[in-house]
KOLGUMAR-702642 format. One record per atom (N, C-alpha, C, O): z, x, y. Coordinates in steps of 0.2 Angstrom, whole numbers, padded with zeros to 4 digits, always signed. Layout:
KOLGUMAR-702642
ZXY ...
***
This chain:
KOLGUMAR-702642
-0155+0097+1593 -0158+0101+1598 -0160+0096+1603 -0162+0099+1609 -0160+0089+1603 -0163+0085+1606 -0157+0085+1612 -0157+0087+1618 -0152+0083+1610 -0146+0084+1614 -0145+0087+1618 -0143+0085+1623 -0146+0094+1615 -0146+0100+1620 -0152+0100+1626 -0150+0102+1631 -0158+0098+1624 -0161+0099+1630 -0161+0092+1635 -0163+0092+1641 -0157+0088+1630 -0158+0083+1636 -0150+0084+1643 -0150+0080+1648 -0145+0087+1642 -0141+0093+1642 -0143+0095+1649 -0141+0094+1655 -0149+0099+1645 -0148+0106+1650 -0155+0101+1655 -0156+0104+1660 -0160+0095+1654 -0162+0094+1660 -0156+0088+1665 -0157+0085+1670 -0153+0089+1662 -0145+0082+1668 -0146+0089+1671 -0150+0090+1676 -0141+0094+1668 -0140+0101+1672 -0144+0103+1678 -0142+0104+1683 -0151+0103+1676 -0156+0105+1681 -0157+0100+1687 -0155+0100+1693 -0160+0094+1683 -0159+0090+1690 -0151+0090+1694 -0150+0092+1700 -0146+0088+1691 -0140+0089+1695 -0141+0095+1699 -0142+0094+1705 -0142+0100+1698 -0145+0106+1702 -0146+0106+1708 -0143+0108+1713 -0155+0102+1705 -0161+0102+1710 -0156+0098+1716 -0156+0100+1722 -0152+0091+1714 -0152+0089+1718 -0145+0090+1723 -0144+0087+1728 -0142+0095+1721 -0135+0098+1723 -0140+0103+1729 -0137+0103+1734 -0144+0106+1729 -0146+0111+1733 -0152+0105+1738 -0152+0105+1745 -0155+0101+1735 -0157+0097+1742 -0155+0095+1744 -0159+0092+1747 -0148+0093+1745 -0144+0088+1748 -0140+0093+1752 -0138+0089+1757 -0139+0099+1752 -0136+0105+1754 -0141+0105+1762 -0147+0104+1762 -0136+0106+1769 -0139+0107+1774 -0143+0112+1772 -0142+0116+1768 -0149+0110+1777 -0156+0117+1779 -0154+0119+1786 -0159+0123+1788 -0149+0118+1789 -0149+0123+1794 -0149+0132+1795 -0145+0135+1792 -0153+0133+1799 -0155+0143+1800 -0151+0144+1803 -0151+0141+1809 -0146+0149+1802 -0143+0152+1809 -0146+0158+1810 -0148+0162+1807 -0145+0156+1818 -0149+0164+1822 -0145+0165+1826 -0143+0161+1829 -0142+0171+1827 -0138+0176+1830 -0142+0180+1835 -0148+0182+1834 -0138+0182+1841 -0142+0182+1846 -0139+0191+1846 -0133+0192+1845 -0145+0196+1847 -0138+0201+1851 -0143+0205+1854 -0149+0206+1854 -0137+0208+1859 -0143+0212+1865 -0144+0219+1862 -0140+0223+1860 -0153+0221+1863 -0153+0225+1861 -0151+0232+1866 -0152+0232+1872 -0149+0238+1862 -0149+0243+1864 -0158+0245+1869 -0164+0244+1868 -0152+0248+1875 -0162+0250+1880 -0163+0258+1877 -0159+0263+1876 -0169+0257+1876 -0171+0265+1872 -0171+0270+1875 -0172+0271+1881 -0168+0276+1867 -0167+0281+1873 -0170+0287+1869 -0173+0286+1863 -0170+0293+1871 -0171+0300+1868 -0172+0299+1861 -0178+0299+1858 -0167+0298+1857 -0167+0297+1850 -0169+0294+1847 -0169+0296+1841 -0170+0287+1847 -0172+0282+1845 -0177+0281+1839 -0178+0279+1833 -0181+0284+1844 -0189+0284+1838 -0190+0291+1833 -0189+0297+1835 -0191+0287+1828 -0194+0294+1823 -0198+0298+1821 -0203+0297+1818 -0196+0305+1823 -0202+0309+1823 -0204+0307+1817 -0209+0309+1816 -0201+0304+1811 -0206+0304+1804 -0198+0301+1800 -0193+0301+1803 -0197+0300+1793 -0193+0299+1788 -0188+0303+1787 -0191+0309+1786 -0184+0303+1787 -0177+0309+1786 -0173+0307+1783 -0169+0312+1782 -0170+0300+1780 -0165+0298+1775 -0160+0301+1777 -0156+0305+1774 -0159+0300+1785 -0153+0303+1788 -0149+0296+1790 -0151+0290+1789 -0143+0297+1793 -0140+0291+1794 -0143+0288+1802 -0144+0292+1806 -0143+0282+1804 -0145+0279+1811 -0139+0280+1816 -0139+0278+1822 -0133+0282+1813 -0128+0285+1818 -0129+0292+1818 -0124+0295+1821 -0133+0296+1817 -0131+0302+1815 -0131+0306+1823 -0133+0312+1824 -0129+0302+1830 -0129+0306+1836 -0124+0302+1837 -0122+0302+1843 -0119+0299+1831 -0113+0295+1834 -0109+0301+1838 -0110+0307+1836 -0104+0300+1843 -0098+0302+1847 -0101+0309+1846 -0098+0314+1843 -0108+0310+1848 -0109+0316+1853 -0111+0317+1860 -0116+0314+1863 -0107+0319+1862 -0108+0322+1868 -0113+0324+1873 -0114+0330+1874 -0117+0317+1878 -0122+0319+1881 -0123+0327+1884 -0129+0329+1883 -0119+0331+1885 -0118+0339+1888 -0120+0342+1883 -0123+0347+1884 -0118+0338+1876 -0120+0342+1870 -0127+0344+1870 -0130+0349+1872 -0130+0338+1868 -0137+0337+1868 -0140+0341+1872 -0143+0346+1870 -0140+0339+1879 -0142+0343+1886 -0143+0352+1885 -0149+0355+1885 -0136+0354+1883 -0136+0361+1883 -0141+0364+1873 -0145+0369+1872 -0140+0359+1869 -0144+0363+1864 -0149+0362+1861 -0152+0365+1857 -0150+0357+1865 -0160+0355+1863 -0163+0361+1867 -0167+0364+1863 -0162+0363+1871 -0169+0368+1875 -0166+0376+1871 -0171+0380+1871 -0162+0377+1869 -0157+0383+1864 -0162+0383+1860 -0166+0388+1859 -0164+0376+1856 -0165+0377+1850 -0174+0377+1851 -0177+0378+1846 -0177+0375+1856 -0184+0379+1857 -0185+0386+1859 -0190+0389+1858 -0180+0389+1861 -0181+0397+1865 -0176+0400+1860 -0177+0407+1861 -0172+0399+1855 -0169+0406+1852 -0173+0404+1843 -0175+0398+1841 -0174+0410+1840 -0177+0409+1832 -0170+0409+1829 -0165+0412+1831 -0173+0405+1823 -0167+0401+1819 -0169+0404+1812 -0175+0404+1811 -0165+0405+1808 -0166+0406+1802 -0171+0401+1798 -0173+0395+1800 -0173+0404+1792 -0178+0396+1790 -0173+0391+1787 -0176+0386+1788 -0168+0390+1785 -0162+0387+1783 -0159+0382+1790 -0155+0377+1790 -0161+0386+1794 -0156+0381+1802 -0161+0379+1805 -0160+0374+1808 -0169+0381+1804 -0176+0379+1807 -0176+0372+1803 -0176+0367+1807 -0175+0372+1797 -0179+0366+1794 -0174+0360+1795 -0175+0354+1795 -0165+0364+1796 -0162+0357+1798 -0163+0354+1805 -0163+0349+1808 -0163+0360+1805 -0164+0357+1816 -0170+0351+1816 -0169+0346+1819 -0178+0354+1812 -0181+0350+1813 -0181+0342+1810 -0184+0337+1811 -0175+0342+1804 -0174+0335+1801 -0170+0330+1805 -0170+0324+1806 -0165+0336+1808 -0159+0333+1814 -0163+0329+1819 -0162+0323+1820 -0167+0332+1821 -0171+0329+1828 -0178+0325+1824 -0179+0320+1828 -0182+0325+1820 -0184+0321+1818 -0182+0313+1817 -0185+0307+1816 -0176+0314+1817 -0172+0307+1812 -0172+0303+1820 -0171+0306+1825 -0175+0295+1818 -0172+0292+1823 -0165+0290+1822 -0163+0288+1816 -0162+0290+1827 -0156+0286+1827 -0154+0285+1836 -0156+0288+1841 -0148+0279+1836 -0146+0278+1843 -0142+0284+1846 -0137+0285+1843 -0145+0290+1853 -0143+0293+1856 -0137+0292+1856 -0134+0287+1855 -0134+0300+1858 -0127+0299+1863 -0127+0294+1868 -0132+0293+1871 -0121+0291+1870 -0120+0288+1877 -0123+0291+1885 -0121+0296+1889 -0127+0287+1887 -0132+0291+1894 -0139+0292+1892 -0143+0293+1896 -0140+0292+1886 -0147+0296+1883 -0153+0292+1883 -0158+0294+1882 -0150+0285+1886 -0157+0276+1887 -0160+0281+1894 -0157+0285+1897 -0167+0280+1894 -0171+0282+1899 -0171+0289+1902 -0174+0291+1907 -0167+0295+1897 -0167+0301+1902 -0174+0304+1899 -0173+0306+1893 -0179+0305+1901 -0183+0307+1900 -0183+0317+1899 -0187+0320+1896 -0178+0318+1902 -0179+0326+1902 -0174+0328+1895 -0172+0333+1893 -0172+0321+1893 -0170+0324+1885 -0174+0323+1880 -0173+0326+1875 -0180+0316+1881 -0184+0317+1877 -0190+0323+1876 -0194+0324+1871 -0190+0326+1879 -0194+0330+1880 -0193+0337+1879 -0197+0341+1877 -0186+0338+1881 -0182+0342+1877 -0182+0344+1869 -0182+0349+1866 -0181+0335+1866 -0179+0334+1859 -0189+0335+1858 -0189+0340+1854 -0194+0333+1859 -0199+0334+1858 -0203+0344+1858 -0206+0347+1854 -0200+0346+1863 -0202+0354+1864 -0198+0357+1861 -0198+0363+1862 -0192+0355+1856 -0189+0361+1849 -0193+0357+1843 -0197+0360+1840 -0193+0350+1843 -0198+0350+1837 -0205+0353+1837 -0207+0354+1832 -0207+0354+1842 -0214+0358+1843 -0211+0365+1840 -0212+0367+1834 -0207+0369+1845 -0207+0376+1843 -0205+0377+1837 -0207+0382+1835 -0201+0374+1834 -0197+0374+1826 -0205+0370+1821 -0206+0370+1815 -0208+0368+1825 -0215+0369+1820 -0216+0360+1817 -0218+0359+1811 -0214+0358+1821 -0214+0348+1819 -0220+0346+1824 -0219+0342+1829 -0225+0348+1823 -0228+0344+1831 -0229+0336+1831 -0229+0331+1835 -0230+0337+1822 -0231+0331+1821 -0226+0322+1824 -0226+0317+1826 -0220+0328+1821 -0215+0320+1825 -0214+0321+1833 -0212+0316+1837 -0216+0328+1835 -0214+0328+1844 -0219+0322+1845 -0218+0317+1848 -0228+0323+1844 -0233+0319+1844 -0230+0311+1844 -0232+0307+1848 -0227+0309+1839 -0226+0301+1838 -0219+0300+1843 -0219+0295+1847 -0214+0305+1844 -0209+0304+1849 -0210+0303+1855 -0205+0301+1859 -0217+0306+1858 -0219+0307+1866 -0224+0301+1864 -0223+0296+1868 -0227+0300+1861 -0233+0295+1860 -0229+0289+1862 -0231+0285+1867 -0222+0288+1858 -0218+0282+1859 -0215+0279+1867 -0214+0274+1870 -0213+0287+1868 -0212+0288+1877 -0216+0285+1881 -0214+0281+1886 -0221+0286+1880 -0227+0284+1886 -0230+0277+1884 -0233+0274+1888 -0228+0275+1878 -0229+0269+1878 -0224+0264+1883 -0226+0261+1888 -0216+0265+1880 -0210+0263+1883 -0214+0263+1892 -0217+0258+1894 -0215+0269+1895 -0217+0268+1903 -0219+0265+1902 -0218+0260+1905 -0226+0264+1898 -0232+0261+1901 -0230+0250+1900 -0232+0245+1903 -0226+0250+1895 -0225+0244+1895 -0217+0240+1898 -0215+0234+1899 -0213+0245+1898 -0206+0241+1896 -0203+0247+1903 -0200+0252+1902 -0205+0245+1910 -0203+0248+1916 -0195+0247+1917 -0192+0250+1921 -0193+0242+1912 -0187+0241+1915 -0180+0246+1909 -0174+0247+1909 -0184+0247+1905 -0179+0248+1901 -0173+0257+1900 -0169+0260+1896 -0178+0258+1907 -0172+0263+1909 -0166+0260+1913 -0162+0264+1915 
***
């Protein structure tokens, strides 16, 4: 048994000293971030995907966010709508700074009964203005 442990301390030190000897250099990768837009922040958790507004259509958005404050929805299309529009993810293309789509997407989650995330999604809005003027 003696053998064996003296074995496995060569092993350890060879180790220790295979990894100190090993560059400590950090890579950091630079990337530009997306400027925020409509969808971005979360009305709340939804285990939805962060592409989930992949390749739709700004027109889209525009036309069915205010539909879906002004027509009633089954409770089955209510609860999804409210999970659709709670979820952050990155808008459609055009969607960085349009504020009459955030507000849009803020007044169905209200009328479908979320106030709670329109509250955190407008809350995040006027933050955005008040600090980050540029990133419309």
């Amino acid at each position: 048994m003696g053998k064996l442990a003296a074995m496995s301390r060569i092993a350890l030190i060879a180790s220790l000293l295979i990894l100190a000897a090993a560059p400590a250099h950090a890579q950091v990768e630079v990337v530009q971030l997306a400027a925020p837009d409509a969808f971005s922040t979360p009305g709340r958790d939804t285990g939805l995907p962060a592409d989930l507004w992949s390749g739709t259509p700004i027109e889209t958005a525009r036309t069915v966010l205010p539909m879906l404050a002004s027509k009633p929805l089954s409770p089955a299309a209510a609860s999804l709508a409210r999970r659709v529009l709670a979820t952050g993810a990155r808008g459609p293309d055009g969607s960085a700074g349009d504020e009459a789509l955030t507000g849009a997407r803020a007044g169905a989650l209200i009328a479908l009964g979320d106030g709670a995330a329109a509250s955190r999604i407008l809350d995040w809005a006027a933050a955005c203005e008040r600090n980050w003027p540029r990133a419309r």
